[in-house]
Structures are given as C-alpha cells and as structure tokens.
Backbone and ligand atoms as CSV (ligand in chain L), in Angstrom:
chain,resi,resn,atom,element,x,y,z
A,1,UNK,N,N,2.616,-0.896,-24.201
A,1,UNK,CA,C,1.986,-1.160,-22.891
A,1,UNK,C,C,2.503,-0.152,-21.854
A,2,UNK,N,N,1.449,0.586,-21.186
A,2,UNK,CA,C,1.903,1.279,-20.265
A,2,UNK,C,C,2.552,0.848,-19.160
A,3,UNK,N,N,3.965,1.013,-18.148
A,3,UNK,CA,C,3.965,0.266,-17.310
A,3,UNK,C,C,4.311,1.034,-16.027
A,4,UNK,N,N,4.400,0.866,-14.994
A,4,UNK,CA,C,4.192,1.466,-13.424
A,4,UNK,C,C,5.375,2.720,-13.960
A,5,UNK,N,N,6.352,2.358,-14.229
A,5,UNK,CA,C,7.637,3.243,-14.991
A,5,UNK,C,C,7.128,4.455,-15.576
A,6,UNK,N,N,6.174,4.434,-15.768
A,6,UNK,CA,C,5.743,5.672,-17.135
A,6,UNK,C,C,4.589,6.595,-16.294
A,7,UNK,N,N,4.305,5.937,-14.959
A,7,UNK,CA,C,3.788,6.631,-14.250
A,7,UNK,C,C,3.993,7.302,-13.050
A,8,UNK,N,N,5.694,7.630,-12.830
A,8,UNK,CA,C,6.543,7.996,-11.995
A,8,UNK,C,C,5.928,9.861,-11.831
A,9,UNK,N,N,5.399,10.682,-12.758
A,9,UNK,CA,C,5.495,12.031,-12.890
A,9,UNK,C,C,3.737,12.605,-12.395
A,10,UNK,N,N,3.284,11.183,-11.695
A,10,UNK,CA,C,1.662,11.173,-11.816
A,10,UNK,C,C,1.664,12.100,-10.729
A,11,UNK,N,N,2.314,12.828,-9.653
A,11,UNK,CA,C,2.045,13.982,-8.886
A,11,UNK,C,C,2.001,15.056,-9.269
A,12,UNK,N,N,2.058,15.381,-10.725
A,12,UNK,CA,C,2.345,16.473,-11.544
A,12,UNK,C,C,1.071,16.847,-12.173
A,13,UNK,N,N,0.235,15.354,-12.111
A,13,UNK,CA,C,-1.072,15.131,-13.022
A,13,UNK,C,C,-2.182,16.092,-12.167
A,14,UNK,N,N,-3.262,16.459,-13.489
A,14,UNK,CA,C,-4.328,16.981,-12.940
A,14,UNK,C,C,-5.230,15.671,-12.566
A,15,UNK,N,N,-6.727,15.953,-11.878
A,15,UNK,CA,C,-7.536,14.617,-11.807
A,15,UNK,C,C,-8.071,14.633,-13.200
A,16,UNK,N,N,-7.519,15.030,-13.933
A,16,UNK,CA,C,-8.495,14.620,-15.626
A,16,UNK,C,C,-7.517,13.342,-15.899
A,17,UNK,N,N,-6.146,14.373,-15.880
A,17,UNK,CA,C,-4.847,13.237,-16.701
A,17,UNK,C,C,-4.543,12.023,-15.951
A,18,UNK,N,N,-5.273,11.821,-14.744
A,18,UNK,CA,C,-5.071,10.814,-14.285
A,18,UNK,C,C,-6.394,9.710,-14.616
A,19,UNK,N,N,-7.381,10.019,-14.367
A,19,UNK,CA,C,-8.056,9.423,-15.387
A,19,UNK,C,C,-7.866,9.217,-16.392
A,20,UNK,N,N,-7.695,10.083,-17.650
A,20,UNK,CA,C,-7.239,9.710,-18.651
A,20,UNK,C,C,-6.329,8.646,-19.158
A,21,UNK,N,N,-5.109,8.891,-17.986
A,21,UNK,CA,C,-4.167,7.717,-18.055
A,21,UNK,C,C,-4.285,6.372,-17.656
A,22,UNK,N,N,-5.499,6.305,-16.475
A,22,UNK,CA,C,-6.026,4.852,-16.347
A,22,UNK,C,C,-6.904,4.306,-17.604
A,23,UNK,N,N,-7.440,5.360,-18.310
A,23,UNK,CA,C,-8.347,4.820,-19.324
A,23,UNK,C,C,-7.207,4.340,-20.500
A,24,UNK,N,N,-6.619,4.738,-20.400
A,24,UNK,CA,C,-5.321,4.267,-21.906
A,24,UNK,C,C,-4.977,2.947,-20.723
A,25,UNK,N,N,-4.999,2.512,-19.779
A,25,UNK,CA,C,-4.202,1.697,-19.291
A,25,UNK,C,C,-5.269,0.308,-19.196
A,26,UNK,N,N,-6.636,0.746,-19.084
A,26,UNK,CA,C,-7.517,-0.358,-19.398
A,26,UNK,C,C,-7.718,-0.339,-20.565
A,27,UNK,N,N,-7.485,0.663,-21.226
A,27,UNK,CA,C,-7.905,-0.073,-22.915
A,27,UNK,C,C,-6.644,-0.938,-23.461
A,28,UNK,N,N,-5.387,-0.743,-22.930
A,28,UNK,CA,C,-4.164,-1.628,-23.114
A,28,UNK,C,C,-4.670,-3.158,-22.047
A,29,UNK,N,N,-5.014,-3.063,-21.114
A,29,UNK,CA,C,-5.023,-4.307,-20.241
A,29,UNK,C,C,-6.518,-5.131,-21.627
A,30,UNK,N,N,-7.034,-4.902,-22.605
A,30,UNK,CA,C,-7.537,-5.328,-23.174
A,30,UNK,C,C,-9.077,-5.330,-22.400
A,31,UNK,N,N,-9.516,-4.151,-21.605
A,31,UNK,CA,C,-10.832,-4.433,-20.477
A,31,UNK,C,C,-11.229,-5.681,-20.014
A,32,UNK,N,N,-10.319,-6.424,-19.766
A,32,UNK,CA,C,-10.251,-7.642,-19.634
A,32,UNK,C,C,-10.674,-8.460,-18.533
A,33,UNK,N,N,-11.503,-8.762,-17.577
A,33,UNK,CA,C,-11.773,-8.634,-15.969
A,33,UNK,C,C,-10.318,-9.804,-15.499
A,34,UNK,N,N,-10.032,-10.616,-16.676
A,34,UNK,CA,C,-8.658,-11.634,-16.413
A,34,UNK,C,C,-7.589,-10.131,-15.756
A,35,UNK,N,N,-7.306,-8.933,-16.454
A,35,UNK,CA,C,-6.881,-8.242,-16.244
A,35,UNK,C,C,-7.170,-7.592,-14.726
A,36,UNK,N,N,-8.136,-7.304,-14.091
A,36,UNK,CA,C,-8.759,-6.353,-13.353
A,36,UNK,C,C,-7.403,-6.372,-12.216
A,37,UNK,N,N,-6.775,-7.269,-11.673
A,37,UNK,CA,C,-5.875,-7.213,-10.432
A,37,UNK,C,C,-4.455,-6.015,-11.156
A,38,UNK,N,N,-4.094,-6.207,-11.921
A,38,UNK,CA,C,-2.857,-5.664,-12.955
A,38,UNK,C,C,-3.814,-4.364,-12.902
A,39,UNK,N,N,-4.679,-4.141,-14.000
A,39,UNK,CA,C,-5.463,-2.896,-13.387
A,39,UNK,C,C,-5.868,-2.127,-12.244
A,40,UNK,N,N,-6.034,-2.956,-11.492
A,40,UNK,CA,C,-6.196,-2.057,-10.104
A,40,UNK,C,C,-4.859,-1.529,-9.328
A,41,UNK,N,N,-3.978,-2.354,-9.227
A,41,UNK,CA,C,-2.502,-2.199,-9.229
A,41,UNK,C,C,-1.695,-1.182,-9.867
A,42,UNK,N,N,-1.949,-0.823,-11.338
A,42,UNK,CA,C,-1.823,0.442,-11.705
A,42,UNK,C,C,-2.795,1.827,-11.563
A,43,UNK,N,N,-4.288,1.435,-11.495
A,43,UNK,CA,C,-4.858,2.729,-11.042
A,43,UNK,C,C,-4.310,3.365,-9.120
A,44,UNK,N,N,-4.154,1.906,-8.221
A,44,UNK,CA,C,-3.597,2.475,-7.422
A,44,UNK,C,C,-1.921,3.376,-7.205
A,45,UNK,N,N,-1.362,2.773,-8.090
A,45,UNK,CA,C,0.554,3.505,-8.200
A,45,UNK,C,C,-0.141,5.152,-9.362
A,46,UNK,N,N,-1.079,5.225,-10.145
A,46,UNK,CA,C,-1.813,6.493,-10.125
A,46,UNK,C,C,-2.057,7.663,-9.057
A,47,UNK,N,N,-3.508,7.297,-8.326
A,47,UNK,CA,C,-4.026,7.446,-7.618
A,47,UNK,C,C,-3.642,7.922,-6.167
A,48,UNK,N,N,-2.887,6.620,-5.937
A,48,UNK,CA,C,-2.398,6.432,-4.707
A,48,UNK,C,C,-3.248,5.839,-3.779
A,49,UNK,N,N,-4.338,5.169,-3.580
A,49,UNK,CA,C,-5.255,4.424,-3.378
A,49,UNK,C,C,-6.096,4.555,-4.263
A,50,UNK,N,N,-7.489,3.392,-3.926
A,50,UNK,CA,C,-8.832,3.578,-4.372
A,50,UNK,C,C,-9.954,3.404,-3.835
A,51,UNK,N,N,-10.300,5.294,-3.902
A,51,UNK,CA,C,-11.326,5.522,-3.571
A,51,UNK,C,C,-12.628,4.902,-4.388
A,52,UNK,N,N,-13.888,4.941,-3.926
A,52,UNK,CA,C,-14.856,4.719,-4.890
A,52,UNK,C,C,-15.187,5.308,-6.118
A,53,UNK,N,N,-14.933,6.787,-6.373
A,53,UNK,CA,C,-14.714,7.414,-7.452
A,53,UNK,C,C,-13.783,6.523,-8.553
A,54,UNK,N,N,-12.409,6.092,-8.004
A,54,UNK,CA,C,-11.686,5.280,-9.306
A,54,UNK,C,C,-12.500,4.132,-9.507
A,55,UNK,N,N,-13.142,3.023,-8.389
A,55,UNK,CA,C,-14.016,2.047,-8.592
A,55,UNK,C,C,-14.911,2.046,-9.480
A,56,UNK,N,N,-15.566,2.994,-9.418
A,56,UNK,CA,C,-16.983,3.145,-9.979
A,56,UNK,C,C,-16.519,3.259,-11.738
A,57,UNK,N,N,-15.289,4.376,-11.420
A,57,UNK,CA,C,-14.537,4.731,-13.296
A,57,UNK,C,C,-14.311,2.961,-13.763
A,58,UNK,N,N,-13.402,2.500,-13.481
A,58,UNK,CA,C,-12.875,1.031,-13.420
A,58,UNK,C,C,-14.021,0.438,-13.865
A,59,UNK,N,N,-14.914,0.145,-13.120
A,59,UNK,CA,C,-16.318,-0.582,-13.293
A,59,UNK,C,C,-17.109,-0.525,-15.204
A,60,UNK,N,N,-17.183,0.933,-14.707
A,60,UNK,CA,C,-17.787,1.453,-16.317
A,60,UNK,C,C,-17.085,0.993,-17.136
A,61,UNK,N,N,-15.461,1.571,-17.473
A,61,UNK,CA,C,-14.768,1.536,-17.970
A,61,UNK,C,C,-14.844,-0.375,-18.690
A,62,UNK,N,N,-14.800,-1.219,-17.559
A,62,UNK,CA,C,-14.623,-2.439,-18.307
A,62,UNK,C,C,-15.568,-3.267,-18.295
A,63,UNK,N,N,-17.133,-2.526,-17.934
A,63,UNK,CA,C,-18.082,-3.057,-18.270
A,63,UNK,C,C,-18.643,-3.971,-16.926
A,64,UNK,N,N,-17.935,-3.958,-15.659
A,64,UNK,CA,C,-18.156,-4.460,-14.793
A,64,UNK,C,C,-19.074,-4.324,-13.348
A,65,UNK,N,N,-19.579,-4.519,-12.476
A,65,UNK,CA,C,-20.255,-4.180,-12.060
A,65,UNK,C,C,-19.500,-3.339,-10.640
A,66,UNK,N,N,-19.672,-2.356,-9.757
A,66,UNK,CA,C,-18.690,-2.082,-9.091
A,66,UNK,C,C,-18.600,-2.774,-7.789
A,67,UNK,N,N,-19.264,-4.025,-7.444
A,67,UNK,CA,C,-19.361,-5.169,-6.537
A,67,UNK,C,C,-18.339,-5.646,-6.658
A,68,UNK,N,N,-18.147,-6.167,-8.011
A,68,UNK,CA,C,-17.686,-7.143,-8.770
A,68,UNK,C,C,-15.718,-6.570,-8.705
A,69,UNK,N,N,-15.864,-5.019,-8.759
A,69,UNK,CA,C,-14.322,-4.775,-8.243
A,69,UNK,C,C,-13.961,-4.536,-6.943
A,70,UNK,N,N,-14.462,-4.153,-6.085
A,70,UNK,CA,C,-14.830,-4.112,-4.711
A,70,UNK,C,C,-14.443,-5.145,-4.196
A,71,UNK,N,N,-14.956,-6.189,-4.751
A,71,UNK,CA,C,-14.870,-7.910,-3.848
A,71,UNK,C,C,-13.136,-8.166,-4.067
A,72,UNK,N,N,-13.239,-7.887,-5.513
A,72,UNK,CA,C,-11.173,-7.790,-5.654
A,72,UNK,C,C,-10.537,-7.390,-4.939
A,73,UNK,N,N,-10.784,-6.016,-5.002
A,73,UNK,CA,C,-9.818,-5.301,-4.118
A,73,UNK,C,C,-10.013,-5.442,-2.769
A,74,UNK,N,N,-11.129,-5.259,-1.888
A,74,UNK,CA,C,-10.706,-5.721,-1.059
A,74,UNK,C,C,-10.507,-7.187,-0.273
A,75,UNK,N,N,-10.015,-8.207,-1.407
A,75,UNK,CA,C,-9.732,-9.601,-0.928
A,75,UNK,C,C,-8.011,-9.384,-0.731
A,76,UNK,N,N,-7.436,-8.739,-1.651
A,76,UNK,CA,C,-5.788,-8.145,-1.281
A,76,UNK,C,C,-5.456,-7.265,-0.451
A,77,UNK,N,N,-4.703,-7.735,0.728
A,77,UNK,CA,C,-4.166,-6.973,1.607
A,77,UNK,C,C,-3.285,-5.494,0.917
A,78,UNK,N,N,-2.567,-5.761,-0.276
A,78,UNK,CA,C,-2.104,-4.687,-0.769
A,78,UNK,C,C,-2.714,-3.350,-1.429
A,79,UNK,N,N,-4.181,-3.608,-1.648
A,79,UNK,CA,C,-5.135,-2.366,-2.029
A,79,UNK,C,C,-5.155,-2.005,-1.421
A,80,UNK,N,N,-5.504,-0.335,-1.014
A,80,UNK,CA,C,-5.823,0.768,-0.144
A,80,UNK,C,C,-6.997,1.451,-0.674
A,81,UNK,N,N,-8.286,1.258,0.330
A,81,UNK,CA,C,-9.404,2.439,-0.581
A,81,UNK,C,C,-9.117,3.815,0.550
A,82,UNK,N,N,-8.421,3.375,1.264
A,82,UNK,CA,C,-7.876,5.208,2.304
A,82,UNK,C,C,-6.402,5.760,1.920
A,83,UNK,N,N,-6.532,7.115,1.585
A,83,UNK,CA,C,-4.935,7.465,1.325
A,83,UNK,C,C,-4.278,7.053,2.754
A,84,UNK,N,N,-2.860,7.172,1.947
A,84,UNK,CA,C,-2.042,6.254,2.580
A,84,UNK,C,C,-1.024,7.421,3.076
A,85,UNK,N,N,-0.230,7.360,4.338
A,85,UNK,CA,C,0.476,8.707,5.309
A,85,UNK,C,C,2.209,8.888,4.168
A,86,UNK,N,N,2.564,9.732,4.676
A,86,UNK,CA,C,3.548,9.999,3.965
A,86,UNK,C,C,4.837,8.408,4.035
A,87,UNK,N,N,4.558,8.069,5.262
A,87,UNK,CA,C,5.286,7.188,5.492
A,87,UNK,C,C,4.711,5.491,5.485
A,88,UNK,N,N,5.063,4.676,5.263
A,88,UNK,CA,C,4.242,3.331,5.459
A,88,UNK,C,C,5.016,2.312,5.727
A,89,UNK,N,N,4.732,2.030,6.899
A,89,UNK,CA,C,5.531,1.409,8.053
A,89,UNK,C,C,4.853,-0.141,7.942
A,90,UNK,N,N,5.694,-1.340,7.712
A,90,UNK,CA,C,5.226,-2.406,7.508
A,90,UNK,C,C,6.251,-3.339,8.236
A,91,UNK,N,N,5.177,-3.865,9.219
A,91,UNK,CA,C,6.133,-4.773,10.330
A,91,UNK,C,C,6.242,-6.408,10.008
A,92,UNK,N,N,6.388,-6.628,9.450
A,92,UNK,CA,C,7.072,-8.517,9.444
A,92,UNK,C,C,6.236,-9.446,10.442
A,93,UNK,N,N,5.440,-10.179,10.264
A,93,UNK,CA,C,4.771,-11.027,11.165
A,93,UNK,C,C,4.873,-12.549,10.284
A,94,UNK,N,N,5.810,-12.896,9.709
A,94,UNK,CA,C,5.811,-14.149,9.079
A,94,UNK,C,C,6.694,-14.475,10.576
A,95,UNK,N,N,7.225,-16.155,10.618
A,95,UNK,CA,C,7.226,-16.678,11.851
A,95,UNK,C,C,8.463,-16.791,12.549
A,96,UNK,N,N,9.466,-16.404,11.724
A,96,UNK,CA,C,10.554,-16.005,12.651
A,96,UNK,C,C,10.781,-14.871,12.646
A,97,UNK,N,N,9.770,-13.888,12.161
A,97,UNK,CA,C,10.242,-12.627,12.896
A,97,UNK,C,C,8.929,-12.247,14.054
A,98,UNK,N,N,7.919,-13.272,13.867
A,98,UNK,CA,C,6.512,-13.017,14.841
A,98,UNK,C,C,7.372,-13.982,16.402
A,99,UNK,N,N,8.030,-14.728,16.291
A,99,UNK,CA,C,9.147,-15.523,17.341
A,99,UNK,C,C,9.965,-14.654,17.972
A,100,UNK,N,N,10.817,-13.425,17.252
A,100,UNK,CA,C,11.570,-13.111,17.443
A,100,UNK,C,C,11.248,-11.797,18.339
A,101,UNK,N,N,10.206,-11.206,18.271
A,101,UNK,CA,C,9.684,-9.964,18.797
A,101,UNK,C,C,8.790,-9.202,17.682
A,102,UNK,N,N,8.347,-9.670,17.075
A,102,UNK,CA,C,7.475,-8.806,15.577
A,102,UNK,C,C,6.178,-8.592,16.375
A,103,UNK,N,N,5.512,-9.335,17.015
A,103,UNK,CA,C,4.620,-8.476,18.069
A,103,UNK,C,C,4.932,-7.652,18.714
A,104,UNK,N,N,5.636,-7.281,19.183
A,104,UNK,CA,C,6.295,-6.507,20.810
A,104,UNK,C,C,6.612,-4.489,19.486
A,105,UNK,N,N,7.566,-5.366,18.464
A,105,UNK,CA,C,7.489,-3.729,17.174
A,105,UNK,C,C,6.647,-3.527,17.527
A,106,UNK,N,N,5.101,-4.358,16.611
A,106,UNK,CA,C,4.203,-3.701,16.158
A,106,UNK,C,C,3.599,-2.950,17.480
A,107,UNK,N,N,3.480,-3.287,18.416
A,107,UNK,CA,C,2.949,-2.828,19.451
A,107,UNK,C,C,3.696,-1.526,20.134
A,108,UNK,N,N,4.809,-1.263,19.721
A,108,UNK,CA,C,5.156,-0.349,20.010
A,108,UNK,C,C,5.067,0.849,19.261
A,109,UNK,N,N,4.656,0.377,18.056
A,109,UNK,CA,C,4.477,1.095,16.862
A,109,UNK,C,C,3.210,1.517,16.949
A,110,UNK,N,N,2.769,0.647,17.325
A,110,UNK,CA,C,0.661,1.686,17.602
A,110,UNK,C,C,0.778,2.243,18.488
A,111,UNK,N,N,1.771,2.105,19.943
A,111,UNK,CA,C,1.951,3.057,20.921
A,111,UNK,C,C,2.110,4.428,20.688
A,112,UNK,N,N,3.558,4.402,19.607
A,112,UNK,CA,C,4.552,5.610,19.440
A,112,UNK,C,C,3.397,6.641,18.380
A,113,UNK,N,N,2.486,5.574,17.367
A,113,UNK,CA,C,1.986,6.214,16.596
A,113,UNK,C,C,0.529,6.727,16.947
A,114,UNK,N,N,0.346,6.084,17.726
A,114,UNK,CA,C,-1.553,6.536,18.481
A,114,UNK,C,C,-2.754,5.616,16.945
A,115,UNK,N,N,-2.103,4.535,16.698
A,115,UNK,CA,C,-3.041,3.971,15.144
A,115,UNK,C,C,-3.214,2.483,15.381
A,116,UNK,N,N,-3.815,2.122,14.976
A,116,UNK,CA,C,-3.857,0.423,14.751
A,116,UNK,C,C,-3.410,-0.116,13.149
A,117,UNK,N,N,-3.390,-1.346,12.977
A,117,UNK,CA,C,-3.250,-1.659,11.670
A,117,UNK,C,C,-3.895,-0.993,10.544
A,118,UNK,N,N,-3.732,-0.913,9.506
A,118,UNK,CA,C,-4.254,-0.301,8.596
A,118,UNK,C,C,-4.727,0.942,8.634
A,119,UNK,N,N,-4.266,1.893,9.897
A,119,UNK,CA,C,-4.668,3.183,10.062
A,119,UNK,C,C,-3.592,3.755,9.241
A,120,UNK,N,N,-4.215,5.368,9.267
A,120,UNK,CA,C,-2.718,6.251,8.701
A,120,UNK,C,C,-3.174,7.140,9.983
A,121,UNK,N,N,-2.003,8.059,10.743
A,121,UNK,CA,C,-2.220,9.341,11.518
A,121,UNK,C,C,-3.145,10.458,10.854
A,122,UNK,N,N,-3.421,11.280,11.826
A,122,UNK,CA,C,-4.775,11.770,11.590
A,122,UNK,C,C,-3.645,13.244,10.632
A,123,UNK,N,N,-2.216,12.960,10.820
A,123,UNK,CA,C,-1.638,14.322,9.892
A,123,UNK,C,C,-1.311,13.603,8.672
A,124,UNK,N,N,-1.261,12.544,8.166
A,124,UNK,CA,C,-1.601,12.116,6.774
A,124,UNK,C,C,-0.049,11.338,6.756
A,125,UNK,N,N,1.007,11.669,7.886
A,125,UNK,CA,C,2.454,11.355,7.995
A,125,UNK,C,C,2.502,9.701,8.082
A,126,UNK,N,N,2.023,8.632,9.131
A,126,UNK,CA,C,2.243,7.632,8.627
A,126,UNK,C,C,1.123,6.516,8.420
A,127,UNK,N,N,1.427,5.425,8.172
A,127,UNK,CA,C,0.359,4.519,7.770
A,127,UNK,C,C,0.927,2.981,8.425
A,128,UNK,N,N,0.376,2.041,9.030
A,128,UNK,CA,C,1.053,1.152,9.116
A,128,UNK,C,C,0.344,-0.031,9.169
A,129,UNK,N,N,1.067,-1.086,8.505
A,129,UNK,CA,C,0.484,-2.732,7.947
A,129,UNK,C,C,1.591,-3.422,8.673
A,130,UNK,N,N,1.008,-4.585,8.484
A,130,UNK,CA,C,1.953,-5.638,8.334
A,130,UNK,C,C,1.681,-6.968,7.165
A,131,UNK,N,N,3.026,-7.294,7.634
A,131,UNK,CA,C,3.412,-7.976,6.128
A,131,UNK,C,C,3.606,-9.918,6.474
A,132,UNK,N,N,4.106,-10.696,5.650
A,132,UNK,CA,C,4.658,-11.702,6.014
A,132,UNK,C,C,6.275,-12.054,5.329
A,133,UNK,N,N,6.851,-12.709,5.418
A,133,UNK,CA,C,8.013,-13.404,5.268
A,133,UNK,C,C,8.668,-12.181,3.896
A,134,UNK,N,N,10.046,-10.971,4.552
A,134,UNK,CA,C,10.447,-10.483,3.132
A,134,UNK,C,C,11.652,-10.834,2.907
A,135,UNK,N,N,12.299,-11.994,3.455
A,135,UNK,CA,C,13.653,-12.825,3.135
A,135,UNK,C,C,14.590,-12.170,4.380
A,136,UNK,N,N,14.156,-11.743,5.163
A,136,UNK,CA,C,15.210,-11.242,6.014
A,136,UNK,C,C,14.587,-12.082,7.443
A,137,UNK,N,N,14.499,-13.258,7.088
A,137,UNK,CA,C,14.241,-13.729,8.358
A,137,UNK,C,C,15.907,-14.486,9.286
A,138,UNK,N,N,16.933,-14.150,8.707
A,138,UNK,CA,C,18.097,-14.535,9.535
A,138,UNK,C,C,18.165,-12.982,10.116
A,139,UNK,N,N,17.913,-11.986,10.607
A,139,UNK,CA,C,18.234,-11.109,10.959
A,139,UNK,C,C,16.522,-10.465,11.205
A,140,UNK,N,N,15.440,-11.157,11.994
A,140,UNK,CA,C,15.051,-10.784,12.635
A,140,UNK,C,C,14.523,-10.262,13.350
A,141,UNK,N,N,13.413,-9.418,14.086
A,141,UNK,CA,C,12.224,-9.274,13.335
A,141,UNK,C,C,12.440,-7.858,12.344
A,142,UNK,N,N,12.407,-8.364,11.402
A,142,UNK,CA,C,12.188,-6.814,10.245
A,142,UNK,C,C,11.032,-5.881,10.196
A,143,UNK,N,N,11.503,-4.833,9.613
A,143,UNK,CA,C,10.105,-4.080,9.250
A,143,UNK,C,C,10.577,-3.105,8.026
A,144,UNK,N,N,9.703,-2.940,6.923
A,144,UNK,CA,C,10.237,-1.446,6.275
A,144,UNK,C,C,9.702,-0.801,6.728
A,145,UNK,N,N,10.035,0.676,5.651
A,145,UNK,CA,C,9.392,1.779,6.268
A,145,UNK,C,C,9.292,2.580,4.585
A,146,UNK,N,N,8.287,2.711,3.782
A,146,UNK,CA,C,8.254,3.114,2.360
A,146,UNK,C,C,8.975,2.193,1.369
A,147,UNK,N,N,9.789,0.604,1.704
A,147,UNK,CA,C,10.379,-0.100,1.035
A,147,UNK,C,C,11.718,-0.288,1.480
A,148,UNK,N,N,12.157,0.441,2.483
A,148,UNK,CA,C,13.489,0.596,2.934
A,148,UNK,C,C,13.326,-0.554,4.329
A,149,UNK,N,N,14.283,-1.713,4.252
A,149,UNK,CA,C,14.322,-3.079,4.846
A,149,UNK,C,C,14.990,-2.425,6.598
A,150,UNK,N,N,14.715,-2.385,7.392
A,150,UNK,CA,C,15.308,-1.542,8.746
A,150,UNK,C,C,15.122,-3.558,9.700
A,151,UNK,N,N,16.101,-4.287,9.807
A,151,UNK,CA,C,16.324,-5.553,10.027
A,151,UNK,C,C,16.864,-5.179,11.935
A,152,UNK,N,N,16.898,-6.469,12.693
A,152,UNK,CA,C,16.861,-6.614,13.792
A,152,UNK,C,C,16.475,-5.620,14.684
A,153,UNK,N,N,15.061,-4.998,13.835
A,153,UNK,CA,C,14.302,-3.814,14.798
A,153,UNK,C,C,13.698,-4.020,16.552
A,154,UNK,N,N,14.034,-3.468,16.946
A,154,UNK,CA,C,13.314,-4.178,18.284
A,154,UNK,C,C,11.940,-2.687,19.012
A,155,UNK,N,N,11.771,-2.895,20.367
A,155,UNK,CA,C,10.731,-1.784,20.497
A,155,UNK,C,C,11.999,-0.299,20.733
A,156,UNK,N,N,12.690,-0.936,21.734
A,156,UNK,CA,C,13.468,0.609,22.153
A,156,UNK,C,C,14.123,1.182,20.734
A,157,UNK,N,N,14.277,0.552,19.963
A,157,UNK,CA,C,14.832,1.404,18.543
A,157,UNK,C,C,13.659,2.154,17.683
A,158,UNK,N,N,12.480,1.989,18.021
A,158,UNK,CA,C,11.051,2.592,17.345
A,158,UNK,C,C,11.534,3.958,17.077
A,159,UNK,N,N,12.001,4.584,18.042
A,159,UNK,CA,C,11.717,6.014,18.561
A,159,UNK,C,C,13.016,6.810,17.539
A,160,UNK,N,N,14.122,5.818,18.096
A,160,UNK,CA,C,15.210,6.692,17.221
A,160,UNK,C,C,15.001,6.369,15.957
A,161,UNK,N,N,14.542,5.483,15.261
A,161,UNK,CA,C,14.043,4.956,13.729
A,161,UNK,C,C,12.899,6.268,13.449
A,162,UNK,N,N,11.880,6.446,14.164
A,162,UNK,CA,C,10.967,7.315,13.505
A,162,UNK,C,C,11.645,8.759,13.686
A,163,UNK,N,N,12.307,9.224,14.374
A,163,UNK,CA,C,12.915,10.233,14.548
A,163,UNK,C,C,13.975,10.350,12.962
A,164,UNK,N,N,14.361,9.404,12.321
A,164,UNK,CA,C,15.237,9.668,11.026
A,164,UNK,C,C,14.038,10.249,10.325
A,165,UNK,N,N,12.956,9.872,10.578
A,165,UNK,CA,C,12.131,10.777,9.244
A,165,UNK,C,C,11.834,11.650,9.492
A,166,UNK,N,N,12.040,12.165,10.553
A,166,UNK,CA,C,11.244,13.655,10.809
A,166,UNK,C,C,12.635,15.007,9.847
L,1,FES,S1,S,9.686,-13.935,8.741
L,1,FES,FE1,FE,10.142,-11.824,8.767
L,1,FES,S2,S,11.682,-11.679,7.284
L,1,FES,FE2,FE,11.157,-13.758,7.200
C-alpha cells in the first residue's frame, strides 16, 4: 500500500509520474468510491491541491462521475481545488481560543496579509484558514503556521511572527 510517506520526493515528479502515482494509488485503494476521501487525500499530498484536471483523472479512473467527486471534496474544509501559498497560516476558532482573541488574530491576519479566508497572496507566499479545537486550548488563542503550533498569539505579535518567515 502506498502511503503519504512514499510520497515525500513528489516535487521531483514530472506531471506524468504524478499521475501515474495516483493511478497505482487508486488501483491499491481498490477504486473503491468507500475509498474516494483516503484517495483524494493522497492525490492532494501529490498534487498539492485539486484542480479539475486531477478530478476529472479521479473520476475516470474509478468509474465515477466528476459531480460525484466534487460534492466530496468540496464538503471538507481540508481539500484545496486552489494552490496553496508557500506558507499556511491556520488560526484556531474553536471556543476558547474564539473567547480568548482568535477573532481579533484572524483579523489582523487579513489586515497584515491583504486576503480573506481561504485566500492565498497574489505572490503564491501565504494562504490562510481557520481551524477548530488543536488541544492547545490552555494557552490560548493558537494558530499554526505550515503545522508549527505558535500558542498565546495575539494581534501585535502578527508582524514579528510573519517576519520569522521571511
Ligand atoms: S480552542 Fe483553540 S486550541 Fe482549543
């Protein structure tokens, strides 16, 4: 079974071998539509989103109609059919960090960034969501930033936080 692990070197891939490698990965998921979420999940850690081009492959591929994956993907907040910025900034809105100031971040965060939710910047650098409850609710409103947990964030720290990535 192929697993997200084995697809760590996929920036290396041409667009054939990446196809290719989703097609070994639905013929392992058994073309299964029980499968299709696990599938889409790996064509996106491929890909890096999904565009309609992977949809439409997906579709054929397991015999499905491309409505029929469409309605999937976009019922999960975690699919992307737009590439996603170098960075992906995800602010905490479960309820003690939406109490604590998790509005006031995010809002400073569409300020600093010129984007709304689910935008990425127009230089491809960041992207930003929000999330709910990631266990760091004793410390307040959280946010990552690519998976990295940045805890009792407030607005005046936005600036020196995005400034570490530059
Ligand atoms: S509510 Fe934000 S970490 Fe729990």
């Amino acid at each position: 079974m192929i697993t997200e692990d084995d697809i760590c070197n996929v920036h290396m891939m041409t667009e054939e071998e990446k196809y290719n490698l989703l097609k070994d990965v639905i013929i392992d998921y058994d073309r299964k539509e029980d499968n299709l979420i696990q599938i889409l999940h790996m064509a996106q850690a491929i890909f890096g989103y999904l565009p309609t081009e992977v949809q439409h492959f997906i579709a054929s591929q397991m015999d499905l109609s491309v409505s029929k994956v469409n309605s999937v993907l976009t019922f999960y907040s975690f699919f992307s059919t737009k590439p996603k910025g170098k960075y992906t900034i995800s602010v905490c809105l479960g309820t003690a960090c939406y109490v604590r100031g998790g509005k006031e971040v995010l809002n400073k965060l569409k300020d600093e960034l010129g984007i709304d939710v689910g935008e990425t910047t127009p230089d491809k650098r960041y992207s930003l969501t929000v999330m709910r409850c990631i266990g760091s609710c004793g410390l307040a409103p959280a946010m990552t930033i690519n998976g990295k947990v940045y805890k009792q964030v407030n607005p005046n720290r936005i600036k020196r936080i995005l400034g570490t990535l530059k």
